[in-house]
C-alpha positions as MATLAB code, in Angstrom:
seq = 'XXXXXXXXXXXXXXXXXXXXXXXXXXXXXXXXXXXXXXXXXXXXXXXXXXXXXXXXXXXXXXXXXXXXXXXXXXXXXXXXXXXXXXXXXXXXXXXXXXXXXXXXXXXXXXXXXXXXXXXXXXXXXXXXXXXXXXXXXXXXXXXXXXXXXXXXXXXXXXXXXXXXXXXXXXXXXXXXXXXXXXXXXXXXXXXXXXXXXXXXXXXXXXXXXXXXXXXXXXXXXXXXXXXXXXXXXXXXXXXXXXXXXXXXXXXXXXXXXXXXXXXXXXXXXXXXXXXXXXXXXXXXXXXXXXXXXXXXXXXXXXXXXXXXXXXXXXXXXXXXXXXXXXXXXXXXXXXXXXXXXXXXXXXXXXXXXXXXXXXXXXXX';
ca = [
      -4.481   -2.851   10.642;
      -1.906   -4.649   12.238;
      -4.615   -4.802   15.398;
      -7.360   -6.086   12.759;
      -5.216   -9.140   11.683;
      -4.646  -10.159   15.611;
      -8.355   -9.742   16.414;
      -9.233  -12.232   13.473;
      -6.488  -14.646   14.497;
      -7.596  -14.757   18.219;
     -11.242  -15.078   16.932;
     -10.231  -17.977   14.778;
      -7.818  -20.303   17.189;
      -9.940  -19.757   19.812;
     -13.294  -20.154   18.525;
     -12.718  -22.539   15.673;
      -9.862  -23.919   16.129;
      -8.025  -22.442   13.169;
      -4.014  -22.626   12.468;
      -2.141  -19.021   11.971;
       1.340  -19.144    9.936;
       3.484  -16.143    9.610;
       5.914  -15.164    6.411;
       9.659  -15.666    7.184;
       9.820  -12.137    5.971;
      11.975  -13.154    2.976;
      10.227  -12.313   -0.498;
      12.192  -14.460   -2.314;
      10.790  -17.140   -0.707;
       7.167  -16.176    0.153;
       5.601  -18.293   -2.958;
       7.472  -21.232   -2.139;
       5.955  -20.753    1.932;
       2.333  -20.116    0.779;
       2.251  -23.515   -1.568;
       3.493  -25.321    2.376;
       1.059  -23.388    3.788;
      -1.502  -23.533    1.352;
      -3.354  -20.897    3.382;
      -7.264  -20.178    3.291;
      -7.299  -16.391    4.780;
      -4.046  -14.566    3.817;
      -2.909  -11.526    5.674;
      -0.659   -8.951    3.678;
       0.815   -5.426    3.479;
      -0.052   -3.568    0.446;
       4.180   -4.021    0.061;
       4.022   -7.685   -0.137;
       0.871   -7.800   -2.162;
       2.829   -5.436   -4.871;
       5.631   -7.390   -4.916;
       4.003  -11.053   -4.356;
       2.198   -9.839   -7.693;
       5.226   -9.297   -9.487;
       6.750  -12.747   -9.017;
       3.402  -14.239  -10.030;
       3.904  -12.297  -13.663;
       7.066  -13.163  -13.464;
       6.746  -16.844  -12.881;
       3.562  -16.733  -15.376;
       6.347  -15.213  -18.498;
       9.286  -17.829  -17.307;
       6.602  -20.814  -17.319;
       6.420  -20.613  -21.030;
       2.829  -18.982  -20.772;
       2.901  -16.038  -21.668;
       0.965  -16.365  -24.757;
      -1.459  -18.960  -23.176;
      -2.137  -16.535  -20.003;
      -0.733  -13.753  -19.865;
      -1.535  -12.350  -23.191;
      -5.597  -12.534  -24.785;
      -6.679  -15.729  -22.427;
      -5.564  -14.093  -19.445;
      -6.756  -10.563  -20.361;
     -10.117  -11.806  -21.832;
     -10.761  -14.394  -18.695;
      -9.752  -11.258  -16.075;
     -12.850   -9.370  -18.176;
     -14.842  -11.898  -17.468;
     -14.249  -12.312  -13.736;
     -14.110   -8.359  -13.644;
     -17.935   -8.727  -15.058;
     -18.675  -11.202  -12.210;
     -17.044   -8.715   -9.809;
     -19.558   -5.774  -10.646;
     -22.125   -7.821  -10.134;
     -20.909   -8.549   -6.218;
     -20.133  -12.236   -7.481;
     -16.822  -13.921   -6.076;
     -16.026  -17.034   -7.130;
     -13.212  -19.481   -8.926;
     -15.266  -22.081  -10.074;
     -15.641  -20.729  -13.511;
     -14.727  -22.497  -16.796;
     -12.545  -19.607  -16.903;
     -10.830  -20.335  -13.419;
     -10.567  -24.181  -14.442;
      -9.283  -23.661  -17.931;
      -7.129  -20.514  -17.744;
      -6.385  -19.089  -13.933;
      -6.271  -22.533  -12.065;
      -2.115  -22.118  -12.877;
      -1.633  -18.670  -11.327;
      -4.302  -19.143   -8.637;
      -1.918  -21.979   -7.433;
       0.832  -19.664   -6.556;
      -0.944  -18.826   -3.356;
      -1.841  -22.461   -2.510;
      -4.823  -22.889   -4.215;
      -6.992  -22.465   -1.462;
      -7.133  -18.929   -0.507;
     -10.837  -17.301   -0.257;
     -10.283  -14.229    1.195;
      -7.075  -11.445    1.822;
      -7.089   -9.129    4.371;
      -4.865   -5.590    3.765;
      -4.094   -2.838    5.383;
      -1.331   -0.345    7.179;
      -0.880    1.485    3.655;
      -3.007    2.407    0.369;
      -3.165   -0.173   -1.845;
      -3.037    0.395   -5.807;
      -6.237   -0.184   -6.869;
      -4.645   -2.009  -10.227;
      -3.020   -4.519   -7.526;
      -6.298   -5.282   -5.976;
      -8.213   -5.015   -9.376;
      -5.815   -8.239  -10.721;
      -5.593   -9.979   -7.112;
      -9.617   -9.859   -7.236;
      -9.991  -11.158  -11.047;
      -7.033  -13.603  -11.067;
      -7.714  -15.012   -7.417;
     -11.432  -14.789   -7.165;
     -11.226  -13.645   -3.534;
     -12.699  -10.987   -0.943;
     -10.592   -8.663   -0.382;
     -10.601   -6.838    3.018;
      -9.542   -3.752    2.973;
      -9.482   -1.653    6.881;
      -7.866    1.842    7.738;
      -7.829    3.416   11.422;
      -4.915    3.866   14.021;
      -3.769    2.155   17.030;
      -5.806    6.065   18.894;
      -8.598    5.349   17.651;
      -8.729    1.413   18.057;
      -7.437    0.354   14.565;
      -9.920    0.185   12.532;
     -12.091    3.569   11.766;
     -12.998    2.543    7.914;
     -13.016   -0.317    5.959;
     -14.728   -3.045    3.277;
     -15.110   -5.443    6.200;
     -16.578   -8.708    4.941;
     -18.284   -6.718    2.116;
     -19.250   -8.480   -0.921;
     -19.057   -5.597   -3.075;
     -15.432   -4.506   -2.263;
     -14.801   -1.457   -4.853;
     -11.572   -1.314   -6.886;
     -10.989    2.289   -6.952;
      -8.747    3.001   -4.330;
     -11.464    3.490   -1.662;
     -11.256    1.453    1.334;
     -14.944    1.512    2.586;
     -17.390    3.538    4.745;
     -16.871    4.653    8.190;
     -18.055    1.440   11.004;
     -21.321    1.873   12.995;
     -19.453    3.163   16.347;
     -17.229    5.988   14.525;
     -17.714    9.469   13.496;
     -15.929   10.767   10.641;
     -15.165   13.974    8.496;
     -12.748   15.955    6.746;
     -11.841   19.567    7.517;
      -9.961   21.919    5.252;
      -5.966   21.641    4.671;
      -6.102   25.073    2.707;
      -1.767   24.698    2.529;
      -2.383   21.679    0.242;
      -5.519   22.889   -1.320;
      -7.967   20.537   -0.077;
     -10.986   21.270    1.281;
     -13.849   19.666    2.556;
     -16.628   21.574    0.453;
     -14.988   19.979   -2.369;
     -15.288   16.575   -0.165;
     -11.141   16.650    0.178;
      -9.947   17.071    3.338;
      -7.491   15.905    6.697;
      -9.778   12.711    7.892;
     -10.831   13.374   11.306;
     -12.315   10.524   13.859;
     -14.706   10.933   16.708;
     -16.647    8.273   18.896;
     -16.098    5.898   22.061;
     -13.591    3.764   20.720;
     -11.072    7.389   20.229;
      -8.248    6.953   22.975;
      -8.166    9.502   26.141;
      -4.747   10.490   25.244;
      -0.819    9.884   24.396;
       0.372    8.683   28.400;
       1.871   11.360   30.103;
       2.207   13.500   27.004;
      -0.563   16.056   27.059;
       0.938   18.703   24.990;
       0.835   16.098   21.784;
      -2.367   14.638   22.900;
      -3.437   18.338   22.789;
      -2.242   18.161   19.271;
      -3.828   15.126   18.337;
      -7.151   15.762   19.405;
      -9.313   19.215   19.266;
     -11.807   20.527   21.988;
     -14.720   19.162   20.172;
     -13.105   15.495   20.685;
     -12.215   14.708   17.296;
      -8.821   12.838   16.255;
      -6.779   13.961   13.362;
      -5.260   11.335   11.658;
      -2.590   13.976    9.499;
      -4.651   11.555    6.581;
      -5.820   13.281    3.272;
      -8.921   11.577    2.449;
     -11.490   12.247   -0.529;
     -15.294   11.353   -0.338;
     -16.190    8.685   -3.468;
     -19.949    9.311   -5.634;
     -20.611    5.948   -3.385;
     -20.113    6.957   -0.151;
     -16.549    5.492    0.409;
     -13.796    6.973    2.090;
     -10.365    7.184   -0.128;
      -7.329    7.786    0.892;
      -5.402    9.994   -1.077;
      -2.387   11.739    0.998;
      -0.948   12.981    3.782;
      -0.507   15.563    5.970;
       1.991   15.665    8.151;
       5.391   14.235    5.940;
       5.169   17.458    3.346;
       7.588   19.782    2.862;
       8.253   22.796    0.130;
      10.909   22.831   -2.446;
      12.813   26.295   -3.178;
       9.982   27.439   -6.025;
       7.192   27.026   -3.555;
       5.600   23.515   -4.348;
       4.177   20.859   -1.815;
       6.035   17.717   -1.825;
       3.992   14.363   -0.421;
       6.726   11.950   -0.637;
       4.929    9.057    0.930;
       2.460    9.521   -1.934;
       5.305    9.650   -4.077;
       6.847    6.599   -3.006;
       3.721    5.042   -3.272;
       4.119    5.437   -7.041;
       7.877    4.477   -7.765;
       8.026    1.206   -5.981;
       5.872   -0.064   -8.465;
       8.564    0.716  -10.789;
      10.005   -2.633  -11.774;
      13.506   -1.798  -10.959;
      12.576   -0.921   -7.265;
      12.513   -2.912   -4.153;
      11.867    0.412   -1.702;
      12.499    3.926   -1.623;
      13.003    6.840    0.139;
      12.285   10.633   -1.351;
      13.865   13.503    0.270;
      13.882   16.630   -0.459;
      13.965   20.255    1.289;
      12.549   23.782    1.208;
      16.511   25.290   -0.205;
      15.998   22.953   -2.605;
      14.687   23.041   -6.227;
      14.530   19.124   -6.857;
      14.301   15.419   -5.414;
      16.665   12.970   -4.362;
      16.149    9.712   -3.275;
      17.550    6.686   -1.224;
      16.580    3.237   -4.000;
      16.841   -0.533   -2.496;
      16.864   -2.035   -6.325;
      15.539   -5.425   -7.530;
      18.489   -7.601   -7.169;
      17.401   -9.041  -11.351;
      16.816   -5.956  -12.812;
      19.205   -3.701  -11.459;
      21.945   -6.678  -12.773;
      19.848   -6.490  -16.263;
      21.540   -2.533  -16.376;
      24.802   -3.518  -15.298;
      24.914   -2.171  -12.137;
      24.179    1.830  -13.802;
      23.195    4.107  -11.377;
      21.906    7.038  -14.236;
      19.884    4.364  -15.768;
      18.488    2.824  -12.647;
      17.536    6.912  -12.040;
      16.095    7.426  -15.683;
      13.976    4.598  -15.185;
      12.873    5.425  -12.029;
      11.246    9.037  -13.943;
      10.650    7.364  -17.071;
       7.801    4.992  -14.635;
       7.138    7.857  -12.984;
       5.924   10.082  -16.132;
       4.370    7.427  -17.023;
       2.265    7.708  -14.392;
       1.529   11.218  -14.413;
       3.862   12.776  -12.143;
       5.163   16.477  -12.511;
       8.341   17.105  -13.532;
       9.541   18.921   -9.783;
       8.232   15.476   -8.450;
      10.810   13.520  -10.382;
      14.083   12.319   -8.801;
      17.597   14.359   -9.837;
      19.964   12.366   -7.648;
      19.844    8.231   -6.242;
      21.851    6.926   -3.760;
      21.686    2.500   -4.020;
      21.678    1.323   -1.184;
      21.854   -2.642   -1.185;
      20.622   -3.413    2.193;
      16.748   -3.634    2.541;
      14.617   -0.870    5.166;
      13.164   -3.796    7.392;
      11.848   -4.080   11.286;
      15.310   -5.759   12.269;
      17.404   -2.648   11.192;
      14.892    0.068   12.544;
      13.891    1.184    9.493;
      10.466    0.128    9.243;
       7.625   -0.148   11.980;
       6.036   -3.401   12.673;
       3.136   -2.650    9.874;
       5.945   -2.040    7.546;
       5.695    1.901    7.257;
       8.854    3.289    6.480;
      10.423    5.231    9.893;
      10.888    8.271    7.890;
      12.492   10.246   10.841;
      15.142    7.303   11.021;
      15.916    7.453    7.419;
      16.399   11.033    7.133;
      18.519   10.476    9.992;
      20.571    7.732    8.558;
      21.006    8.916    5.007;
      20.848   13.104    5.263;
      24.556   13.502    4.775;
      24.575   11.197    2.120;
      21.275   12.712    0.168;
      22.842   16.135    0.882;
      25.995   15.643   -0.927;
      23.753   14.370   -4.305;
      22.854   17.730   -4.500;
      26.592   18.644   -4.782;
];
């Protein structure tokens, strides 16, 4: 995706003459840059949109408004959008935007008509209340740097579904899903390892033909380690992956990434890393808190940890896929120390690296 947002940018500046700003990288101060800015295309992770939505509720409860907005007004005007939405409408020019949103919608300059996301799954809630609040397209692409970024995606789609789904496959790409039978997915059941074929698919990893031999089969087709599922409408969603799961002692699959996914929407989280192994009967987990909250429980690991499973029930996770053991670590995974890739993907070989000794002795 990362490839998607530099193809629109040299489109842009070159051909109309268009201005590109980039995020200090700081999200304490991200709200404060986008009012400078006052941007009319914004560009985003599905990390900064989760957290850039956070601050927004945040700001919208310290304002004073939370009866105003963020209770019945701002559930009964997001209806109403949501209404609009289903219908392939986007706007912000209704009463409801002028009487009710106008506040909030400010918070990314005012002036923003369309956000483009991608590198990671996005929670559909995040994109369900950016679309309703904001009024905005929402791009959504998915692909790889082998098979030219973008494979899938809501490209400049009106109708840009809220379900999790990022789109349909583009004109020049093949796509399908083949059978994972270790995590019991298969494609007859339209679940499967997502699989790319077509001109744009790259001849091969340079001088490394024994991965490349990995990567792509006989028949020419890429596989992505993705776990996609077929939507009713035709849409590709993502909904795991492949090659980052491991077994715990009693025999069940662990997808931490799609765990992860799930507890850093927990309030009290900033980022988080799950680890676990196949000797092993539970989880432990490296936690980057929020700075606020974590100073709301006075600094208390166990209840940092309980909240962390409490979310996590919440939101329908098994009890083997809840964390026994948290190690706070108070400096953030970013590009500068290694520990995340330019797109923001955590570098989970580093990490396991860094922090095995440590994550080891939690099980002590």
């Amino acid at each position: 995706m990362a490839h998607i947002f530099e193809r629109i940018a040299h489109v842009m500046l070159l051909s109309y003459g268009a201005k590109w700003a980039y995020t200090s990288g700081d999200m304490t101060k991200i709200i404060h840059e986008l009012s400078l800015v006052k941007p009319t295309i914004f560009g985003a992770v599905p990390r900064t949109l989760n957290k850039l939505v956070d601050k927004i509720k945040a700001r919208i409860d310290t304002a004073g408004l939370k009866t105003a907005i963020k209770g019945k007004m701002l559930k009964l005007a997001m209806k109403k959008k949501r209404e609009l939405l289903d219908k392939g409408i986007v706007t912000k020019d209704t009463n409801w935007d002028k009487q009710v949103l106008r506040q909030v919608q400010e918070q990314l300059g005012g002036r923003v008509h369309t956000i483009a996301c991608g590198a990671a799954p996005i929670d559909p809630n995040i994109k369900s209340f950016i679309r309703e609040v904001f009024g905005v397209y929402f791009i959504e692409g998915y692909g790889q740097t082998e098979n030219c970024a973008a494979g899938v995606g809501t490209m400049f789609a009106n109708y840009c579904f809220d379900d999790g789904a990022v789109g349909v496959p583009m004109p020049y790409t093949g796509v399908k899903l083949i059978d994972v039978p270790s995590m019991g997915y298969y494609a007859g059941a339209d679940k499967g390892e997502i699989c790319f074929r077509g001109y744009n698919i790259m001849k091969g990893y340079y001088k490394d033909p024994v991965k490349t031999a990995e990567t792509i089969d006989d028949d020419g087709w890429l596989h992505t380690g993705d776990i996609g599922e077929w939507t009713p409408n035709g849409q590709l969603k993502l909904i795991d992956r492949k090659k980052h799961i491991f077994k715990l002692a009693q025999g069940e699959y662990i997808a931490p990434e799609r765990l992860e996914s799930v507890y850093v929407q927990c309030p009290q989280v900033e980022q988080i890393f799950v680890y676990g192994n196949s000797i092993q009967a539970t989880l432990v987990a490296v936690v980057v808190p929020n700075d606020h909250q974590f100073l709301q429980l006075n600094h208390d690991k166990n209840e940092l940890m309980n909240k962390i499973n409490a979310f996590g029930k919440a939101n329908k996770l098994k009890g083997f896929e809840m964390i026994r053991g948290i190690h706070i670590e108070n400096d953030p995974f970013s590009i500068e120390n290694g520990l995340l890739t330019p797109t923001h993907k955590t570098k989970r070989p580093v990490l396991q690296q860094k922090y095995k000794s440590i994550l080891e002795q939690l099980y002590e």
